[in-house]
C-alpha positions in Angstrom: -12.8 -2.2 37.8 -15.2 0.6 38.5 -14.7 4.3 39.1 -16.4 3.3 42.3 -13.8 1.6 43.1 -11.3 2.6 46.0 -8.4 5.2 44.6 -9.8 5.9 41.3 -10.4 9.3 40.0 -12.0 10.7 36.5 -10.4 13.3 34.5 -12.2 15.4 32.2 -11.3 17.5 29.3 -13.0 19.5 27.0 -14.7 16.9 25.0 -16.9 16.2 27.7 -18.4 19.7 27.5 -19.0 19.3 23.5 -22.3 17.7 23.8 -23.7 20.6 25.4 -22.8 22.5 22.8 -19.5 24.2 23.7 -16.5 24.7 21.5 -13.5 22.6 22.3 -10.1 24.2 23.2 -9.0 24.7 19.8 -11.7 25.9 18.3 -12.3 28.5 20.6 -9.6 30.6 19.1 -11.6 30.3 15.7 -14.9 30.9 17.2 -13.9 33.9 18.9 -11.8 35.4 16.4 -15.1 34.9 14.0 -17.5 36.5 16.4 -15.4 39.6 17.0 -15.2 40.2 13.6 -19.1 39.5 12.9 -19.7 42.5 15.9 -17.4 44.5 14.5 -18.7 44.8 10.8 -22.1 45.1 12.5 -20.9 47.5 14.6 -19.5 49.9 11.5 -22.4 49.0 9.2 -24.9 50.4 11.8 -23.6 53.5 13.2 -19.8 54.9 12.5 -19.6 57.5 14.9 -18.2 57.0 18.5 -21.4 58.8 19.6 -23.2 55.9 17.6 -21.3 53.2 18.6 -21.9 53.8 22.2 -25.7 52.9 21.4 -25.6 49.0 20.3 -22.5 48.7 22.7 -24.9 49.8 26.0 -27.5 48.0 24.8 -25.3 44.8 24.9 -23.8 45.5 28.1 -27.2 45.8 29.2 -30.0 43.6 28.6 -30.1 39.7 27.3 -31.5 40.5 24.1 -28.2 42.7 23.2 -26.0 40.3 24.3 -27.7 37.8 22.5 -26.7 39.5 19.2 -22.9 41.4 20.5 -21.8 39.2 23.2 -18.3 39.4 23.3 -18.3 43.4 22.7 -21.2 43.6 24.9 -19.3 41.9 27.9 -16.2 43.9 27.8 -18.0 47.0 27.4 -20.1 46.1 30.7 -16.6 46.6 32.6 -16.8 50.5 31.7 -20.7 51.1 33.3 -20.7 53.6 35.6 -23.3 52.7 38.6 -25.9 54.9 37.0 -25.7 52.9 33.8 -23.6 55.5 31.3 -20.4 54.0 29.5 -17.5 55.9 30.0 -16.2 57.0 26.4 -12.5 56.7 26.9 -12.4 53.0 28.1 -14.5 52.2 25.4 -12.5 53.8 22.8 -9.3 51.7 24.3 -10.7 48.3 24.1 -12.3 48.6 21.1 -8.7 49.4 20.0 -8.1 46.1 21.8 -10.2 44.4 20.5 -8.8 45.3 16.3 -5.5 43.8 17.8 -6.8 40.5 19.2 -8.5 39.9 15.8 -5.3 40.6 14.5 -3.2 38.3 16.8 -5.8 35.5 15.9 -5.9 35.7 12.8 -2.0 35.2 12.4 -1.6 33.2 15.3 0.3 29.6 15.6 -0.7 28.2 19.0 -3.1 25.1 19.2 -4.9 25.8 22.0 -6.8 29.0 23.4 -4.3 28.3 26.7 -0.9 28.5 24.9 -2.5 31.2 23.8 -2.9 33.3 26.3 0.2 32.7 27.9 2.4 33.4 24.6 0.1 37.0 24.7 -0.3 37.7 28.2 -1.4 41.3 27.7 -4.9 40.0 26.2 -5.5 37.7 28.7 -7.9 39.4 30.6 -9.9 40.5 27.1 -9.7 37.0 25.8 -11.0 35.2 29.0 -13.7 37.8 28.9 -14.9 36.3 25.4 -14.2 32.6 26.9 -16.6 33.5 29.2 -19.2 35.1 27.2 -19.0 32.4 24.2 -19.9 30.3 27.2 -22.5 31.5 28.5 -24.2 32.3 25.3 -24.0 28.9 24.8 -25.2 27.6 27.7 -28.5 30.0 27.8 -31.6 30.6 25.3 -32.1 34.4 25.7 -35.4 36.4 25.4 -35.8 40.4 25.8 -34.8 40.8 29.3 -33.2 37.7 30.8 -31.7 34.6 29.9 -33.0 30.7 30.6 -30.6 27.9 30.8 -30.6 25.5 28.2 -32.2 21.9 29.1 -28.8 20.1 30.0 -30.2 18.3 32.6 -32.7 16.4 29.9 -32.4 13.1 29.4 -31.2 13.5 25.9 -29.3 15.9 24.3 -29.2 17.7 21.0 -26.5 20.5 21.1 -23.6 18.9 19.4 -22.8 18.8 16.1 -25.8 17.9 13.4 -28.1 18.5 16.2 -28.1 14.9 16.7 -29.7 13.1 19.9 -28.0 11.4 21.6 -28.1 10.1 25.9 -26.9 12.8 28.2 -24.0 11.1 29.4 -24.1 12.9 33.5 -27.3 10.6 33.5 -25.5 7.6 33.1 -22.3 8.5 35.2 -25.2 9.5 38.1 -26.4 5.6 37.8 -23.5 4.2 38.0 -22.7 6.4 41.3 -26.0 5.7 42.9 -25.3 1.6 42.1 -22.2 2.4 44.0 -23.9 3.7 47.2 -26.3 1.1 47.3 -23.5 -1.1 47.2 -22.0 1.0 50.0 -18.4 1.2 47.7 -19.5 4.8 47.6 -19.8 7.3 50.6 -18.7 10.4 52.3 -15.7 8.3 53.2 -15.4 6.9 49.9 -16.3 9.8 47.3 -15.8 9.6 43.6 -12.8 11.7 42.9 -13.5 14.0 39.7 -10.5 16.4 38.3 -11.9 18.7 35.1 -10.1 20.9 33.1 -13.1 22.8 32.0 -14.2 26.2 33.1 -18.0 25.2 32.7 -20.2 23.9 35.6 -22.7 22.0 33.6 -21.6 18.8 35.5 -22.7 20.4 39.0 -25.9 22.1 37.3 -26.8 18.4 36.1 -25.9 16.9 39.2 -27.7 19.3 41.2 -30.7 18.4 39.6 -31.0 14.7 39.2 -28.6 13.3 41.7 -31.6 13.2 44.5 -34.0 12.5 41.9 -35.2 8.7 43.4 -37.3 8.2 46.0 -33.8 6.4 47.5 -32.0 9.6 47.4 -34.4 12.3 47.8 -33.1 15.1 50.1 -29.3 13.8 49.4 -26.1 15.9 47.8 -24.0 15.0 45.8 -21.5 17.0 47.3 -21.6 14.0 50.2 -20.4 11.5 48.0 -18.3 13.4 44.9 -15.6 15.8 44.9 -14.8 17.9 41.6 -11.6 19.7 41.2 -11.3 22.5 38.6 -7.5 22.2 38.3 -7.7 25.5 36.1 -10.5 27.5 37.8 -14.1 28.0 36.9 -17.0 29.9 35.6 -19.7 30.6 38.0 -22.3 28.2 38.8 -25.1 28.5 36.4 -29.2 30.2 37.4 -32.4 28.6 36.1 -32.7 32.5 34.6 -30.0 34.8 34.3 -30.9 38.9 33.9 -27.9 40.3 33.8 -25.5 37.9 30.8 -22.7 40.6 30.0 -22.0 41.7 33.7 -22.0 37.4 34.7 -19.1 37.1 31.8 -16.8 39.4 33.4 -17.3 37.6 36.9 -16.7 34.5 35.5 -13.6 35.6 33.3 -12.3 36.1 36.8 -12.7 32.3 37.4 -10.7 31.1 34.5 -6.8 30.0 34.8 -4.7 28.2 32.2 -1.5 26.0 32.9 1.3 28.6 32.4 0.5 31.6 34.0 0.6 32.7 37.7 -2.5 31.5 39.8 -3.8 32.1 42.6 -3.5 30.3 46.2 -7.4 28.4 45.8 -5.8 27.2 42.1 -2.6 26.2 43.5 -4.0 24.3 46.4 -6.6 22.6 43.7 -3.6 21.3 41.6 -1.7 20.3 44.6 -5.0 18.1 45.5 -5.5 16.8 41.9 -1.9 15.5 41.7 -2.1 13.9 45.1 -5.2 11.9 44.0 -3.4 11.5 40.7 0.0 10.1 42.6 -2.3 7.3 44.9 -4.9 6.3 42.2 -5.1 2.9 40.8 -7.2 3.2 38.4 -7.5 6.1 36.3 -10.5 6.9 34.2 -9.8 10.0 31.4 -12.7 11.1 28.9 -13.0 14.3 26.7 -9.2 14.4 27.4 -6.4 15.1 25.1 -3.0 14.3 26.9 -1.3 17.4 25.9 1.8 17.8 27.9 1.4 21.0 29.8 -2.0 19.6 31.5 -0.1 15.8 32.0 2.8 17.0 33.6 0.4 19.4 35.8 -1.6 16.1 37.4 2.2 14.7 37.6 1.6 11.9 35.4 5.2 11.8 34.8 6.6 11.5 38.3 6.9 8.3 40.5 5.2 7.1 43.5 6.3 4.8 46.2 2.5 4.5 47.2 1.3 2.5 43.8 3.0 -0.2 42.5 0.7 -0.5 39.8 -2.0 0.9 38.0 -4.4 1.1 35.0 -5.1 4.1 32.6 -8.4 3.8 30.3 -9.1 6.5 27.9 -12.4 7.3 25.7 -10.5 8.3 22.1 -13.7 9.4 20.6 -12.5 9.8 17.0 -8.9 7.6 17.0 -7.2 10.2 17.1 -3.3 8.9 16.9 -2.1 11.4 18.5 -4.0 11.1 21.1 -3.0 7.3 21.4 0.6 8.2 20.9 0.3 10.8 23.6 -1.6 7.9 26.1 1.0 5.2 25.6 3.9 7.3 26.6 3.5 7.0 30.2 3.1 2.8 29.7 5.4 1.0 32.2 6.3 -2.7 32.6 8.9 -2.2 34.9 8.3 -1.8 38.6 10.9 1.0 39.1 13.7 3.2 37.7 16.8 4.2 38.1 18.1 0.8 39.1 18.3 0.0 43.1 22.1 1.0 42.9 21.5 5.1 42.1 21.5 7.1 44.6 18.3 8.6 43.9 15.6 5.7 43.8 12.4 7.0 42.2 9.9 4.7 41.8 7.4 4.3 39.1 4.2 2.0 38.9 3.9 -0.1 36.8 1.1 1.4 33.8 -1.0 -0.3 31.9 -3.0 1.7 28.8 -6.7 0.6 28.4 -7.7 2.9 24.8 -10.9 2.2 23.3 -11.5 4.5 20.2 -13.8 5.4 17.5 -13.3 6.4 14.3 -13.5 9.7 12.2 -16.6 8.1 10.4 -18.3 6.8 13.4 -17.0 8.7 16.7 -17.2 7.0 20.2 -19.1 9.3 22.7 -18.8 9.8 26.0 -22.2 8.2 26.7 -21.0 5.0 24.7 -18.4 4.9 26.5 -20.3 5.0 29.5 -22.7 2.4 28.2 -19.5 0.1 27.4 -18.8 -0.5 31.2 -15.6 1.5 31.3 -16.4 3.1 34.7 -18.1 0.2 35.5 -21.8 -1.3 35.6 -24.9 0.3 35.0 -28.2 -0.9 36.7 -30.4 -2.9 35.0 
């Protein structure tokens, strides 16, 4: 059983993102929520005055090393610079108003994840993509005066998570394991891995783009020939060796971002439609970084029956133990080959599911590159 294997897909969640130093679904609403309120305070301690406020705020919008220090009010004050570079006063004034009620709605909010979220407050969506987006791409750049330079993701190993620890970038290994596959010929433009992510970020393509061809055996080959990645709820732009303009890039890529409950466009619609139809024929299912909550389940349509699979295998990386997770995982087991009985009138079949869950523990986590190393989407080269 490898993901190189004929109708198998990977699904991704946030957790796969965490090692490069992003904040996980939950914790967005925390991090953002503590970040607004750090801009704001140094917004008042500096200069009170709407005439002074406009200062720090432009300088934000403007140039890296402002958004470096006020990115979230730096990117949604971008959207009111006039071509010639002057912020116009009164849609300033309103989002900063805005922006006191999203701290308030955060601070008293019950929903679990930044997606429930937004759909349960639909009139901040657009403002709290825009900090999504900005968190994000603060995080994913070092910035100097005048530009931004992406972090190192593509490194061999990586120290963004939590601690700063080391640890093996985990696209590396995932990479090997493809390339064995096309050497094996199991892999090929007729036979592409199938990928479905959750996440906004495009750090697996940046990664990919610059190490997949990186063998004398693959030189001058994309990856784009032998893997398909499906955002099932949109994307942030791809991401530049340098990036000049930071708080203008947030607002485009708040534009890319989509959660499970709200109205999407056609591109989104037609990406779900393709993740569920991979979903329906796979085999053998491979989910890391993911935490089967229901919404983003029942949108792959791992709840509904096929008459194309009879049976088929679901492993999952738990990377702490999380029960919940495991709870979540074993409710769509089935030893039975089909339900209702023969005799209704509306035969849906299911396949028959088995749950493959191998799990760490709070005190000693599994990663994603251990889990990698384990074998679960099969072998690595020697």
């Amino acid at each position: 059983m490898a993901i190189t294997d004929k109708n198998t897909v990977l699904v991704l969640g946030a957790g796969v993102s965490a090692p490069f130093g992003l904040s996980l679904g939950g914790g967005l609403m925390t991090e953002i929520s503590k970040q607004l309120n750090a801009e704001k305070q140094s917004l008042s301690s500096d200069e009170t005055e709407m005439w002074g406020v406009l200062r720090p705020l432009k300088r934000a919008a403007t140039n890296a090393s402002g958004f470096y220090k006020m990115p979230l009010h730096g990117a949604i004050a971008s959207k009111h610079l006039s071509d010639q570079g002057a912020l116009n006063d009164k849609g300033v004034e309103d989002d900063l108003r805005a922006i006191d009620g999203l701290i308030t709605l955060l601070n008293e909010q019950t929903s679990e994840t930044i997606d429930d979220f937004i759909v349960e407050n639909s009139s901040c969506a657009e403002l709290v993509k825009v900090c999504i987006a900005a968190l994000f791409l603060k995080s994913c750049y070092r910035f100097g005066k005048t530009r931004g330079e992406v972090h190192p993701f593509s490194a061999r190993q990586l120290s963004f998570g939590k601690g700063g620890e080391s640890e093996r970038n985990w696209i590396h290994l995932l990479i090997n394991i493809i390339r064995q596959g096309i050497h094996e010929k199991t892999v090929s433009s007729e036979n592409k891995i199938q990928i479905i992510t959750f996440n906004y970020d495009k750090i697996l393509e940046f990664v990919l783009d610059k190490q997949f061809s990186n063998t004398e055996l693959l030189v001058g080959k994309d990856y784009r020939d032998y893997i398909d990645i499906i955002h099932v709820h949109g994307e942030c732009g791809d991401l530049k060796d340098v990036e000049p303009s930071p708080a203008k890039v947030s607002c485009d890529w708040a534009g890319g971002i989509h959660v499970v409950n709200e109205d999407v466009p056609e591109q989104i619609k037609k990406q779900r439609n393709k993740a569920r139809e991979i979903i329906r024929t796979a085999k053998e299912l491979y989910f890391c970084g993911f935490s089967f909550s229901g919404p983003n389940c029942r949108l792959l349509g791992l709840d509904m029956p096929s008459k194309e699979v009879r049976s088929r295998t679901m492993f999952a990386c738990n990377y702490d133990g999380n029960v919940g997770v495991l709870r979540a995982v074993k409710k769509y087991e089935v030893s039975y080959g089909f339900i209702p009985p023969m005799a209704e009138m509306d035969e849906k079949y299911y396949a028959e599911t088995t749950i493959d869950v191998v799990g760490g523990s709070v005190e000693n986590p599994l990663s994603v590159s251990d889990w990698l190393k384990m074998g679960h989407l099969g072998e690595l080269p020697g």
